[in-house]
Structure formats: C-alpha cells, structure tokens
N, C-alpha and C positions, 0 to 999 in steps of 0.2 A: 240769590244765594250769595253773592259777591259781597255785595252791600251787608247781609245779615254777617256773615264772617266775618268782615271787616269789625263794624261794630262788636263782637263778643271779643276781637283777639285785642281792640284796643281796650276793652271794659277788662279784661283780664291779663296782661301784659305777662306771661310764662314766669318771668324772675323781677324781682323786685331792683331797683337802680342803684340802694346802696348798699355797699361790700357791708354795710352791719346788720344787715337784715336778718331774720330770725327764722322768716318763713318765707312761702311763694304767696304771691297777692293771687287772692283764688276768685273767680269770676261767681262763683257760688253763694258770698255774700252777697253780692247784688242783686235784688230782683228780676231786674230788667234781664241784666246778664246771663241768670240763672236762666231765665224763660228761653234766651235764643242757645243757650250751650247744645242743646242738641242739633239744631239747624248747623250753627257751626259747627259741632261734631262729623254729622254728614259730611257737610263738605270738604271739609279737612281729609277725607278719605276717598275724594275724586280726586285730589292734588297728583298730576301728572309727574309727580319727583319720587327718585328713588327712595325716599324714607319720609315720614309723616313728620308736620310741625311737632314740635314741643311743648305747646300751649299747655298749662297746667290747671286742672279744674278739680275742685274738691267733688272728688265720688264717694259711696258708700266702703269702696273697697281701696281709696288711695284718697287719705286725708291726714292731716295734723296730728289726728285724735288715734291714730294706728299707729301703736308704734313698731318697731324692728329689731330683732336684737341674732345676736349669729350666735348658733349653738356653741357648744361648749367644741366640739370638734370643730367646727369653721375657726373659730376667733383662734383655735391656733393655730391654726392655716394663716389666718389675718397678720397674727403677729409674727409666721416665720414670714412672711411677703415685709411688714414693715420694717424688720431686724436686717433688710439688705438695704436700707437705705442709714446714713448717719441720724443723728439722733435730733439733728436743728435743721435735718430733710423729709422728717417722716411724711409731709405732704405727698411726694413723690410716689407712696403707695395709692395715692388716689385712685386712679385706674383699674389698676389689677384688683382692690379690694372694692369697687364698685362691681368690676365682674365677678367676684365672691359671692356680694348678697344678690346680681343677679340670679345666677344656678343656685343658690337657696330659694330664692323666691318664686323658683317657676320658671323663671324667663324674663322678668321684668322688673324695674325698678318703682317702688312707691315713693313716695315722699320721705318715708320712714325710711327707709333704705337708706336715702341720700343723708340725712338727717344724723344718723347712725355712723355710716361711713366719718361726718365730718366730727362728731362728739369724739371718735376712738385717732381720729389723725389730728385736733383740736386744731382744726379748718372753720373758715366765717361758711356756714352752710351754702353763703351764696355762691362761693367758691368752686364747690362741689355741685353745685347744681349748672352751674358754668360746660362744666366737664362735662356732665351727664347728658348736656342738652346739646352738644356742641358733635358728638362722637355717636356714628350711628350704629356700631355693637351695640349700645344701649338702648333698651325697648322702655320706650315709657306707658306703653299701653302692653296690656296683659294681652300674651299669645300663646298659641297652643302647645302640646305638650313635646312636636316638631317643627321647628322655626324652618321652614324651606326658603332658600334667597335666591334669587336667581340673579345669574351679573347680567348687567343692563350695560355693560360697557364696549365700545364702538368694538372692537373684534369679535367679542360676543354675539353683538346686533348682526354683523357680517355672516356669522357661521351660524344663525340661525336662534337665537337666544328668544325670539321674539315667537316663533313658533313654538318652542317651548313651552314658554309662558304659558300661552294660551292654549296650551295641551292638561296644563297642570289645572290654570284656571276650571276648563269643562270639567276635566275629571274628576277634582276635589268639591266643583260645585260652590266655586267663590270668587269673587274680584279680587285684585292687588290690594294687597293690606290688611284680605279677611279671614277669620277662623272656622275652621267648620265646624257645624252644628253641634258636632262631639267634643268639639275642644281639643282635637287630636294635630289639627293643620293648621298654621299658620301660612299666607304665600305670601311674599314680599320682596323687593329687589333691594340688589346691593353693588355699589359700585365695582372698580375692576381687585380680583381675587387675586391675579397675578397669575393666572394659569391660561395666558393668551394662546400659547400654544397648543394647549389640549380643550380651545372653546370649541361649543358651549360648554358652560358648566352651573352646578348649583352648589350653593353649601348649604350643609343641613346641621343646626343647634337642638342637641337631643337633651331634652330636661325633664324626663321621666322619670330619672333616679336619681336629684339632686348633683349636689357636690360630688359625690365618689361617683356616679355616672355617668355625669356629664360626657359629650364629645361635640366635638367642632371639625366636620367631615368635609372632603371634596369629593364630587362626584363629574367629571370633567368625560368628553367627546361622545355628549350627548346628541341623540333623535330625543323629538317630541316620546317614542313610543318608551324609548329607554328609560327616560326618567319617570314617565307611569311606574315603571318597572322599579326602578328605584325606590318610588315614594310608597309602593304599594307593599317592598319589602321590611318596609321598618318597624311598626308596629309587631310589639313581641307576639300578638295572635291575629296574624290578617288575614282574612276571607279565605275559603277555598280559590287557589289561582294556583296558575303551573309551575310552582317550586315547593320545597318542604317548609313544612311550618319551622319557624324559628331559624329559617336561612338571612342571612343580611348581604345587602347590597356590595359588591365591587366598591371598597373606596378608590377613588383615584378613576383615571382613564377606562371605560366603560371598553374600551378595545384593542386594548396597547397595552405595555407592561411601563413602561417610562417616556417619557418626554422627548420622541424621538420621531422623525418622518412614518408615516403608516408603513413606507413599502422598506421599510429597515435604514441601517444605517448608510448613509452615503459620504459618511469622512470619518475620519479615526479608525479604519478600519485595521492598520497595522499596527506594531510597536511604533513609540513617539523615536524618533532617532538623537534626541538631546539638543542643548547642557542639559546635564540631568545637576541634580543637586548635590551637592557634597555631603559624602558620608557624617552622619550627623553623631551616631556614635565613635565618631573616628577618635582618637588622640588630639588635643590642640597642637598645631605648631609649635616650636619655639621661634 
C-alpha cells in the first residue's frame, strides 16, 4: 500500500510548480494513475496525522468542468470581507472568503471553489490553492453535514481525548476521517483549540443551513459518555433519547460555567487593592 501511494501521489503532484498555472495536475488523466487513485485514496485515510493529505484528483463531483459561483447574498458578504482590505491588498481576503464558499458548499472546498475565490481576488489560482492546501479549517474532501474534531493535542491526550475518540468512533460507526452512512457525521481531529484548560474537548462545524446557519462550536471537559451526549444532541430530529426533541448541546464546558478550577475560585477572590487606572473621563491637566 506504501509503494502503490507512493506511485499515485508522485503521478498526481496536488499543485502544479508554476505560480502561472491554471489548474491542479489531476492524476485522472493518467491511466495508470487513474487505476491506483483508489488504493491511494484508501490509504490516504490510514494516515496517522491529524488532517488528510491534499492530493488533488479529478472526481465526478470535484473537477475543472464544475464550476462555483457565490450567490447573490454571499458575494456581498465576499465583497464587505474584501472592502476591509485596501484595494492593491485584496489578496488578503483569501482566507475568510475561502471559508465563504466553504459554508456555501457544504463543508468543503472543490476546485471551483478555489478557482472562484481566485477569479473575484484576481489571484494566480496556484496561489489560492497554496492556502487551501496549506490550512487544515479547509476540507478538501466532502464531509458530513457535522464536521466533529477532536483536539488530538498533548493536554488533550493527557485528560483523556483519546478515549473519546474512540467513544465517538463506536458510536457513530466510523474510523478517523469517516462519514456516516447518512452523511450526517464527519469524525476527524484537529490540532490544539486553545481550551487546555477545559480539555478534553471537540469542536463541532455545523453546515446544515449554509451561510446564515453556520456555527463553529466548543464543546470542552468532556467523558467519553458526554460527548455521545453531545453528538447525539445535534441533529434537529434525533432519535428517541433522554432529552426533548430540538434541545441542543451545552456550548462550552460540559460542567463548569467558565474557565476556572472545578472546586471554584482560589485567587481573586476579593477586591484588587490597586494602582487602579486614572479616571478616564476625568478633565486633562494643565
């Protein structure tokens, strides 16, 4: 499997070497290529890393031949995001208007997407596929309609992140990186969230209702059982289980109200004694 991945990732190189390129060199054309993309596909999805290669391969549903275009309501989302940068920086909206046509597109970025993004920033495409491929908010493979992540990062692994995982894994009925059957679950990890102190945690990318629905949720000082608990609360009609239909999940600390020792505060507990700051509506000196 080593050898057969090897060969497809060199027969399809993800981006092409020169900044004038037009498109991604697609393993697709090739016969050969074509034939192992699924082997290397597989494998690609044992890869012990937080987030999947980039390798880019023309599918039925992410080619040249699709194009992308942002509704009439996104593009002026697009354009109030490019109107904060000057006008010989528009590149600069790269990013935020990639995560645009992600939450239009589901969750993911096509080729068209990227293609798109660089036509309306008047970017060399490679550019923009640079970025895409570079930054792991970006899904270049289609995912379900709840991106669940789990931080895989060393305080995380300490408090338990790894029994999680594998709580999520049984109970959704998938490996690291896969969808379920329904197209409802994605499970994937994601490096550190910044919520070391309330680890474990997951974050959960909800693209059910586009753009105007979107959210980008923490779900932090998780048990294996909690975060069932969690993942089982999201879907707007989820099975008979012991809450009300259309309740949603605790964002934030699953047992705490803030970021703060479990057994309550142990400093700050009185007034600060000063310098305090100088009266800010005060009179100026003379």
């Amino acid at each position: 499997a080593r050898m057969l991945r090897r060969f497809a990732q060199a027969a399809c190189r993800g981006v092409v070497a020169s900044a004038s390129a037009s498109r991604l060199a697609c393993a697709s054309q090739a016969p050969a290529a074509q034939a192992l993309a699924p082997l290397a596909q597989r494998a690609e999805t044992r890869r012990p890393y937080a987030v999947m290669t980039m390798v880019h391969r023309n599918l039925p549903e992410n080619n040249t031949d699709l194009p992308f275009k942002f509704t009439d309501a996104n593009m002026k989302v697009a354009q109030t995001l490019i109107d904060k940068y000057p006008p010989n920086y528009k590149a600069s909206a790269v990013i935020p208007l990639l995560d645009l046509a992600q939450q239009q597109n589901e969750g993911w970025l096509t080729i068209g997407c990227m293609n798109e993004v660089a036509r309306i920033l008047e970017m060399a495409e490679i550019r923009v596929y640079e970025v895409a491929t570079f930054y792991s908010m970006f899904n270049r493979f289609k995912v379900g309609k709840y991106h669940v992540m789990v931080c895989g990062t060393t305080p995380c692994m300490l408090r338990g992140s790894r029994d999680v995982e594998a709580a999520l894994m049984k109970h959704l009925d998938v490996k690291k990186f896969g969808t379920t059957k329904d197209g409802m679950f994605t499970l994937g990890e994601m490096e550190c969230m910044g919520c070391c102190v309330n680890a474990p945690m997951i974050a959960v990318a909800d693209y059910t209702n586009g753009v105007e629905g979107y959210s980008y949720n923490y779900y932090e000082d998780l048990t294996p059982e909690s975060a069932i608990k969690v993942v089982d609360m999201l879907p707007p009609s989820p099975p008979p289980l012991p809450f009300k239909k259309g309740q949603k999940p605790k964002v934030g600390s699953q047992i705490r109200d803030k970021a703060e020792p479990v057994s309550g505060l142990t400093s700050l507990k009185t007034a600060p004694s000063g310098p305090f700051c100088r009266d800010l509506n005060a009179e100026p000196v003379a």
